[in-house]
RODOSE-951946 format. One record per residue (C-alpha): z, x negated, y negated. Coordinates in steps of 0.02 Angstrom, whole numbers, plus 50000, padded with zeros to 5 digits. Each point is the difference from the previous one (the first is absolute). Layout:
N
((Z; X; Y)),
...
***
This chain:
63
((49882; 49554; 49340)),
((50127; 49959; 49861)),
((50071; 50095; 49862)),
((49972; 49894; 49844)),
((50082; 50038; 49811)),
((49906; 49986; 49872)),
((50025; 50019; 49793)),
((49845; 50053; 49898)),
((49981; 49887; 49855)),
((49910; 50127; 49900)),
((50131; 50148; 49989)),
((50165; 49921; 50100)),
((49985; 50110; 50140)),
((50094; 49934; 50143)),
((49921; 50085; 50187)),
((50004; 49940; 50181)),
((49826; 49980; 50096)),
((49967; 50000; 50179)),
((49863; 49835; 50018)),
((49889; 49971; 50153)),
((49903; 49862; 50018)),
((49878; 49969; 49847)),
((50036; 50139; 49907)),
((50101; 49880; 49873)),
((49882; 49965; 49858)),
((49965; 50216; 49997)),
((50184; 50038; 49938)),
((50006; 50122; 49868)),
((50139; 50059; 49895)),
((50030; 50195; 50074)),
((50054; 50033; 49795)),
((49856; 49944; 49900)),
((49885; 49932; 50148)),
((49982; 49829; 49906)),
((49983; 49845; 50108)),
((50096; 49881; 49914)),
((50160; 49994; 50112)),
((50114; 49886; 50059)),
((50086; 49996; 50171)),
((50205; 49994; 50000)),
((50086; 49912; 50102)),
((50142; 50106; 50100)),
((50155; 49965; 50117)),
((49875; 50074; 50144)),
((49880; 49860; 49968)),
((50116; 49875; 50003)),
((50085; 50076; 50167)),
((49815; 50033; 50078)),
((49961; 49795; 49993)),
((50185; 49935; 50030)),
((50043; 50135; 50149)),
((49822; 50020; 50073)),
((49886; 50154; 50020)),
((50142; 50096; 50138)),
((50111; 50100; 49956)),
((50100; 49966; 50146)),
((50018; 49817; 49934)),
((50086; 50061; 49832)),
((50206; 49998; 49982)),
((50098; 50141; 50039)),
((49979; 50121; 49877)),
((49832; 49946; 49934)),
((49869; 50091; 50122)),
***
């Protein structure tokens, strides 16, 4: 269950969301509850598909 960022594109609010599986498409801005949001990308993504899913696989310091 991943923490995504997202940015609404209706009032610039900036909020993290916790995702399971198919909830995607019912994001809502927590702000102004518009739908029209668009996923950020973030150093945690980028460590989450380079490091895999452990965190006993990340570098020292990192877990």
């Amino acid at each position: 269950m991943p923490i995504f960022e997202y940015q609404c594109d209706s009032c610039k609010q900036e909020f993290e969301k916790l995702v399971f599986a198919g909830d995607e498409p019912d994001i809502t801005c927590p702000e102004c509850k518009s739908r029209d949001v668009t996923k950020k990308m973030s150093a945690a993504s980028f460590m989450g598909k380079s490091m895999g899913t452990c965190a006993a696989d990340a570098p020292k310091g990192f877990s």
